[in-house]
N, C-alpha and C positions, 0 to 999 in steps of 0.2 A: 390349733391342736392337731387338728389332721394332717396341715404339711408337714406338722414337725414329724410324726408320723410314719407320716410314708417316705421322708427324710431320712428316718431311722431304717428304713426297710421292711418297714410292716406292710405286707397287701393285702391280709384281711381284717375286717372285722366281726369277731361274734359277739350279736347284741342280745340282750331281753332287757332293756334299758324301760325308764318312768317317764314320765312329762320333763324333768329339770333336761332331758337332752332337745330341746326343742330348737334352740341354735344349732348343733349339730347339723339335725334333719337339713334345716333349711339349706347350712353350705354344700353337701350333697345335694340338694336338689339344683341349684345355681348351673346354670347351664356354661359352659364353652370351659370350667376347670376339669385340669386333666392331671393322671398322675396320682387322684386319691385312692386311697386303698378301697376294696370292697367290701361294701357291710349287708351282712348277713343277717339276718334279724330267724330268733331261734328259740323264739315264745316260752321261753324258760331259762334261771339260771344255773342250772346244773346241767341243762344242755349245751351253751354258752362254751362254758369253762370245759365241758367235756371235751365238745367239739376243738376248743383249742389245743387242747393237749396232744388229742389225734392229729391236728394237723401237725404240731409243732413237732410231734413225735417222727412222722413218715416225714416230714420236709424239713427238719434241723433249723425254721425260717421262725423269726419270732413273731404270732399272731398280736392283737389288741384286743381287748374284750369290753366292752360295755355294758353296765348293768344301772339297776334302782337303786341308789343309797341304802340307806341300812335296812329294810327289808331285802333286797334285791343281796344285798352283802349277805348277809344271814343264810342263805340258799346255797350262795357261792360258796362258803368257808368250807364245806366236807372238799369239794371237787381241789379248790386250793390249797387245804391241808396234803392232799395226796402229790398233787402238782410238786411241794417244799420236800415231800419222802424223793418223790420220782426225777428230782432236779431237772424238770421243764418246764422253759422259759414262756412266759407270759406275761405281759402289761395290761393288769387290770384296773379300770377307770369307773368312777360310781360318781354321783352328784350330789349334791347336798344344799343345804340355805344357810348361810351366815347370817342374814339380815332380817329373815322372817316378813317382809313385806316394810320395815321400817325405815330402806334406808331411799335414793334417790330411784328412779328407771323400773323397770320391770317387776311387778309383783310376781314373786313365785307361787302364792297361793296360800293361802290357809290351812291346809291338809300338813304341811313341814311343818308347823309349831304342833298342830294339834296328834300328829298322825307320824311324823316320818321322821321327827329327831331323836337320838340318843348323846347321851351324856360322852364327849369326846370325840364324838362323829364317828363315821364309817371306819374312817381307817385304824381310831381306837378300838373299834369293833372286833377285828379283823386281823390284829397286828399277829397274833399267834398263830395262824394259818397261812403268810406268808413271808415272802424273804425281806422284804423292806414294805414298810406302809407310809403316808403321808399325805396327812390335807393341807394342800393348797390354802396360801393363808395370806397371800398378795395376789393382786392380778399381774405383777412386776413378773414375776417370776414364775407363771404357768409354763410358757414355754420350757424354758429351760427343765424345768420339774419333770415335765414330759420326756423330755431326750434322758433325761439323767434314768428314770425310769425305766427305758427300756435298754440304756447302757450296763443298769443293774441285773437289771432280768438275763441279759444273755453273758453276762459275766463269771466264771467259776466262780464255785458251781454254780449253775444255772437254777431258777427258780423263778416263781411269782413274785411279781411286785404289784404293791397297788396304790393308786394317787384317787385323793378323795377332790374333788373340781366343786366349787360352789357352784348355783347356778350363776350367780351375781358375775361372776368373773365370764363364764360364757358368753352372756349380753355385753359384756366391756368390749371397748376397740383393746386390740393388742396392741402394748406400751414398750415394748421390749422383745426381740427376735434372741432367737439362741445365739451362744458366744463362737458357733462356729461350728460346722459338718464332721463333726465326733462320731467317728464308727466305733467300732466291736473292739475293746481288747481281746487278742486270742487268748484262749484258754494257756496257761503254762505247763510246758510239757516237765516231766518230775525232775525232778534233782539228775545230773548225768552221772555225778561220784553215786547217788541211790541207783539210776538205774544198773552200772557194773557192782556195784552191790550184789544186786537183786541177780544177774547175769552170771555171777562167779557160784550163789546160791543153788540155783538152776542145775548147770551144766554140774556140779561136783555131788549134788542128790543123789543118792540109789532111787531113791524111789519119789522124786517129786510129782505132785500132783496140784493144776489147775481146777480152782471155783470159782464160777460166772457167774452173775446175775444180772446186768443189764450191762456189759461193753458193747454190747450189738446194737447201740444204735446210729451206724455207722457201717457199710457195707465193707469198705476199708479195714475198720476195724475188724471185722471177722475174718475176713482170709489175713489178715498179720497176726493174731489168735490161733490159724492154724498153719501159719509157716512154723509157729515158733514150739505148739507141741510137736508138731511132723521132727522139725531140727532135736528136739529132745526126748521124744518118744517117751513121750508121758502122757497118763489121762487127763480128760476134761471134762467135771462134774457140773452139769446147771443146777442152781437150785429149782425146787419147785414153784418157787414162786418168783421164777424167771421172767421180765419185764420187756425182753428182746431177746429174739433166735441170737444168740452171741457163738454160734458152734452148727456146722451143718449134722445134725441129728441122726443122719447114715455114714457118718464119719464114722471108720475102725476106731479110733481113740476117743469118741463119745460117750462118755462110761454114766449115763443114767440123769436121776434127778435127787439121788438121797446121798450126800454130802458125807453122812457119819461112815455110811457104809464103804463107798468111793477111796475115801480116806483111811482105813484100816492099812497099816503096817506102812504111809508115807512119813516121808523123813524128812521133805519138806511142803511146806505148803501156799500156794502162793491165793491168795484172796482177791481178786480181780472185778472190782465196781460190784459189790456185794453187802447186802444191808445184815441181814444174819442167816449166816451160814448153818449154823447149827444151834442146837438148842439141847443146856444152859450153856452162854454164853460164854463161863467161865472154864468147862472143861471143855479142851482143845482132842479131837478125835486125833489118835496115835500119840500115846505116850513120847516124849521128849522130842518132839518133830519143831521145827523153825519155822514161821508161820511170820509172811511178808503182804502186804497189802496195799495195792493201787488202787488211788479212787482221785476222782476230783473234791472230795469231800471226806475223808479215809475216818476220820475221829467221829464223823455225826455227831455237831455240834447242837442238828438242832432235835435230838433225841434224851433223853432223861438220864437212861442209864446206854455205857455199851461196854462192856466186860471182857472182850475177845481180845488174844494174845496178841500182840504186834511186836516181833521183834527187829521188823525194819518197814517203816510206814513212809510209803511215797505218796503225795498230791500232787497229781499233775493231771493233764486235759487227756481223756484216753489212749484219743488215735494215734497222736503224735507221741506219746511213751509209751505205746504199743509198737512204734516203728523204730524207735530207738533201741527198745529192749531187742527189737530182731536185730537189729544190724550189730548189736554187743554180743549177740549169740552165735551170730555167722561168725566173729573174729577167733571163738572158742571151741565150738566143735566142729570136729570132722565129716565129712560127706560120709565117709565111710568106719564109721563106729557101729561095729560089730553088737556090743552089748547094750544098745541104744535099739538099734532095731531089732533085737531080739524082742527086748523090753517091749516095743510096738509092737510086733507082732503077738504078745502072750495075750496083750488087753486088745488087741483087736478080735481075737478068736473070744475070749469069754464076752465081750460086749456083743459080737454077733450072736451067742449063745441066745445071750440075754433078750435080742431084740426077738429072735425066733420064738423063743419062751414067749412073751408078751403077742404076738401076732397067733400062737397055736392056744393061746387062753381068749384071744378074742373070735377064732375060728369057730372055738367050742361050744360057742352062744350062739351059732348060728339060728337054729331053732328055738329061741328059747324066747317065752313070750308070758309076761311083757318084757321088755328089751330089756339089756344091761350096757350103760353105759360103753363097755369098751367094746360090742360090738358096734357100736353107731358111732364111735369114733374111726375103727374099722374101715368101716363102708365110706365113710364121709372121706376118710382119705385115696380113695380109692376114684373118686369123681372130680377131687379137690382140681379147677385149676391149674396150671403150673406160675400162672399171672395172680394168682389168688393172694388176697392181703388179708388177713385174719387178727380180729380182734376177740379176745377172751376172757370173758367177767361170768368166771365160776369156782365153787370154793371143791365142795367133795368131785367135780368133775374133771377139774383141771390137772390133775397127774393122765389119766389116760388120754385127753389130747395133747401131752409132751410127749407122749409117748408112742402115738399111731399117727399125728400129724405131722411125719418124720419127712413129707417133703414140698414142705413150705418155705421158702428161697428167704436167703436171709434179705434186713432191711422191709419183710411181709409181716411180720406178726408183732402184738401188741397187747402188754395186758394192759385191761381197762376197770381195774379193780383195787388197784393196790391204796391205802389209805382208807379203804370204807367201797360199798357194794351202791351204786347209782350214777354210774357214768358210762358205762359198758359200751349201748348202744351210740351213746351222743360221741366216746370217743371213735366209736365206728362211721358215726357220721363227719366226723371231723376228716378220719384218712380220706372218708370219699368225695371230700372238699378239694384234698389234697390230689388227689389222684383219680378224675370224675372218670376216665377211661379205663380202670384195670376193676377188676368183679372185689368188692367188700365184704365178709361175712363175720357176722357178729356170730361167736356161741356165747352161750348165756343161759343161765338153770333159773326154772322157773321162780326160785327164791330171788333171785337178783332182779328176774324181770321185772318183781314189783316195789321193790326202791325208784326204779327209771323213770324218769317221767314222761313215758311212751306217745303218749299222745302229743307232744309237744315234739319230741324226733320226726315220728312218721310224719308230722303234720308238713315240719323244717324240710325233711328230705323229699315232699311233694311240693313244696314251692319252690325249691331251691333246683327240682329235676338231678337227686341224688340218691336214687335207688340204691339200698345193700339188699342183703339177706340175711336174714335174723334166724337161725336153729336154735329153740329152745329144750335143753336137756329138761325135760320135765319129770320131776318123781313126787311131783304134789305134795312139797312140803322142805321141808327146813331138815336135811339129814344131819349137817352140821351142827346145829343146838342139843341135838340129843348125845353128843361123843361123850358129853362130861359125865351123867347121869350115870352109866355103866364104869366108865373110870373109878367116879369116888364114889359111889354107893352101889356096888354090885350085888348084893342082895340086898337092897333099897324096897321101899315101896312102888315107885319108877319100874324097874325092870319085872318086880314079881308080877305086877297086874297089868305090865304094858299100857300104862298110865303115861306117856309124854309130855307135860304141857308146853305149849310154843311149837308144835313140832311138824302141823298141817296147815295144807293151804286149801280147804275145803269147804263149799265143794268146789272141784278143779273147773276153771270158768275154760270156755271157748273160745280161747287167744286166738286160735285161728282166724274168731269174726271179725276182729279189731281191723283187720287191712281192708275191708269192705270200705269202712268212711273213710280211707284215705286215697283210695282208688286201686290198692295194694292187691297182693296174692296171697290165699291162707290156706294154711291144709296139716290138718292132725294125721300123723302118721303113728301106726300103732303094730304093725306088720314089720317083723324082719325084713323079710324080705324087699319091699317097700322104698328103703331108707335111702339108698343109692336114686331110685326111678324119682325120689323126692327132693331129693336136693336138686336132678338136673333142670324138673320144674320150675323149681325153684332159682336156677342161676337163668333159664330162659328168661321168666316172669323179669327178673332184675335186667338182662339183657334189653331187651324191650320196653324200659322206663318205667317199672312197678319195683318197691320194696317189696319183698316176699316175707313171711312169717311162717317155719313149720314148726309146728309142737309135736314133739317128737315124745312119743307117753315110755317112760321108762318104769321099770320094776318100783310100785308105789311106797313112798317111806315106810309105811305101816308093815308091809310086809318085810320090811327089808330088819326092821325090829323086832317083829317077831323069829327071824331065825337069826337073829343076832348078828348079823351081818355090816354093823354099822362100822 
């Protein structure tokens, strides 16, 4: 299993694996084999799976993950359900008992009948939270199961896979090697008659306009992104819930995070690796506008519903029908089109508007105490790094760090949230797998903090000697649970007696203390002023081999309900 593995080109592993991997342990431990990938052991499985993503995210490399059979699975499925949304690759392996101690060789113990089986095994457990599932059901055929496994994983689109290994077959001699050194199909880049489609679309728009949501993962990809608004002098809208810097954010033709708005009086529109752009799905923002969409996955086969226009739908692997679409665009426009860079210069003057607007509202909090959000986004950008790789798992937070953390180098940032709220930090430990040399910072609002399973990170990133920095937006409570309450019952019971329920996190513990037992650095910051002098603490502390933790005290939900502010 491991050579075939690292065969594949997996070089790590993230474990929180059971007893069934005890063959495993031992071929790792065997001295003078070289070549096996490295296993990381990360005392949880939603830290596991986190950490894979992050790495799989910053490295495009496919990780391996080990975990407990169906308990162990059961932990995994939020983090792998997100992985199947976020199409990154991973091969996920669990173990399990066919034999229950019945059949010849190694008892696997008593605890698997009484304790560890379900009906169908793991991978029936499982199947709806990733891209392919399958228990191993010969020992004939493990090898091959294995390569085929992560042949799927990194295959368009990319996703989780996962192979359910008896133990039985573990203890077995291998009977059967693979059929041969099968690499990576590359991704296929889109139809070439769609991409001059899509090109002839383009260039003949008055007024087209780009929507991104995760093309940026891929440095490549982003400057072909901006060769080809530049050639067409048209804007480019992230959504909010932007999965990769896909647009450098001080770009003139960066036009925001709100897609409806962005899109007012375009006439065409082009969808670019984007889950939902707007919302409801069925009414397309600008009446009668042409509305085309690239994705390695365009239809979202593995979602319920998806109702958005498509009147010319390409599948193809980003980068490379990102490179083609430039070079069909070079054949068509002019260097020197007059009404093209007018066009740019209108929307580079009102996005500069905009960005000043947004930096003179978070000026204005300077004094303001307790904090507000976007001045601590503010300040933090102002200390950030220019090596700084940012990972972000936050819900009412996360518009004003797209929007002040405007100079984070693409192929740096990463959300760690999409699919469900408890991966945040593990996929910030995962980049810092990936990259133990460049400074990691998780933000993260104190709501998410406590999905994570914290103790289990710090503990991985003090054994492993992979220090981040953890900023916690903290507003002691759940701002987000409360939106609906004022929406549908605005003279409710709810709003008239500032009655909330679900809505506090009280009372607010001392997250600060937590980095004590890890050998870490902690400090509650509560002072404007402060916020800057705390982060650089803070990147020292990480400099020097400690994770850092600041809890950063913002304007408390309570109050923020009380002047309705939500």
């Amino acid at each position: 299993m491991l050579r075939v593995l690292a065969k594949m080109g997996v070089e790590k592993i993230f474990a929180s694996p059971g007893s069934e991997w005890s063959p495993v342990w031992e071929a790792l431990a065997e001295p003078g084999v070289e070549g096996m990938p490295q296993y990381l052991s990360t005392r949880h499985e939603e830290v596991a799976i986190g950490m894979a993503s992050g790495y799989a995210k910053s490295t495009g490399k496919l990780p391996a993950v080990m975990i407990h059979t169906t308990v162990g699975s059961l932990h995994a499925t939020m983090g792998m359900r997100a992985a199947v949304r976020e199409q990154v690759p991973m091969v996920v392996l669990t173990g399990e008992s066919v034999g229950f101690g019945e059949d010849e060789g190694p008892d696997p113990g008593g605890q698997w009948l009484g304790h560890l089986s379900n009906m169908g095994g793991p991978a029936q457990l499982v199947e709806q939270t990733v891209k392919w599932s399958f228990g191993v059901n010969n020992k004939a055929i493990l090898p091959a199961t294995i390569q085929r496994a992560c042949q799927l994983a990194m295959a368009t689109p990319k996703g989780p896979t996962f192979v359910s290994l008896p133990m039985e077959y573990l203890f077995a001699k291998m009977i059967r090697d693979v059929a041969g050194d099968l690499g990576y199909a590359p991704g296929a880049t889109a139809d070439p008659k769609g991409i001059e489609e899509l090109a002839k679309l383009l260039v003949g728009a008055k007024n087209p306009v780009i929507v991104v949501e995760d093309a940026g993962r891929t440095v490549k990809s982003v400057h072909c992104l901006v060769e080809i608004a530049e050639l067409l002098g048209c804007a480019v809208c992230e959504t909010r819930s932007t999965g990769s810097l896909n647009f450098p954010r001080t770009h003139p033709l960066h036009s925001g995070y709100d897609p409806k708005k962005a899109l007012a009086g375009a006439d065409v529109i082009f969808l670019l690796s984007v889950i939902a752009p707007w919302h409801p799905a069925s009414v397309t923002p600008g009446s009668g506008a042409t509305v085309a969409i690239l994705d390695e996955n365009p239809l979202r086969h593995d979602m319920p519903y998806y109702g958005y226009q498509a009147d010319l739908c390409l599948s193809g692997e980003i980068e490379s029908s990102l490179e083609q679409l430039l070079a069909a665009l070079k054949k068509k426009v002019s260097a020197n089109d007059s009404s093209r860079q007018q066009r740019a210069e209108e929307i580079g003057k009102k996005n500069h508007a905009q960005r000043k607007a947004w930096r003179d509202e978070a000026l204005a909090l300077a004094n303001q105490k307790p904090m507000d959000t976007r001045w601590v986004a503010h300040e933090i950008s102002q200390v950030l790094p220019a090596d700084a790789m940012v990972v972000e798992e936050t819900i009412t937070h996360r518009l004003a760090l797209h929007r002040y953390l405007d100079g984070v180098k693409p192929g740096s940032f990463f959300n760690g949230c999409i699919g469900g709220l408890g991966t945040g930090l593990s996929t910030a430990l995962g980049v810092k797998a990936a990259n133990p040399k460049r400074p990691v910072i998780c933000m993260i609002g104190d709501g998410s903090f406590n999905y994570d399973p914290s103790p289990a990170v710090y503990g991985a990133a003090q054994e492993h000697n992979l220090p981040f920095l953890t900023i916690m937006f903290n507003n002691q409570g759940y701002l987000s649970q409360k939106s609906g309450i004022p929406k549908y019952y605005p003279d409710g019971w709810a709003v008239k007696s500032n009655n909330f329920s679900g809505l506090h996190i009280v009372p607010c513990p001392e997250y600060s203390q937590l980095m004590k037992v890890f050998d870490g650095y902690g400090e509650k910051v509560e002072e404007p002023g402060e916020v800057r002098k705390a982060v650089e603490r803070g990147l020292r502390a990480v400099a020097g081999g400690q994770s850092a933790l600041l809890d950063i005290r913002l304007k408390a939900v309570e109050d923020i309900v009380e002047r309705g502010e939500g």
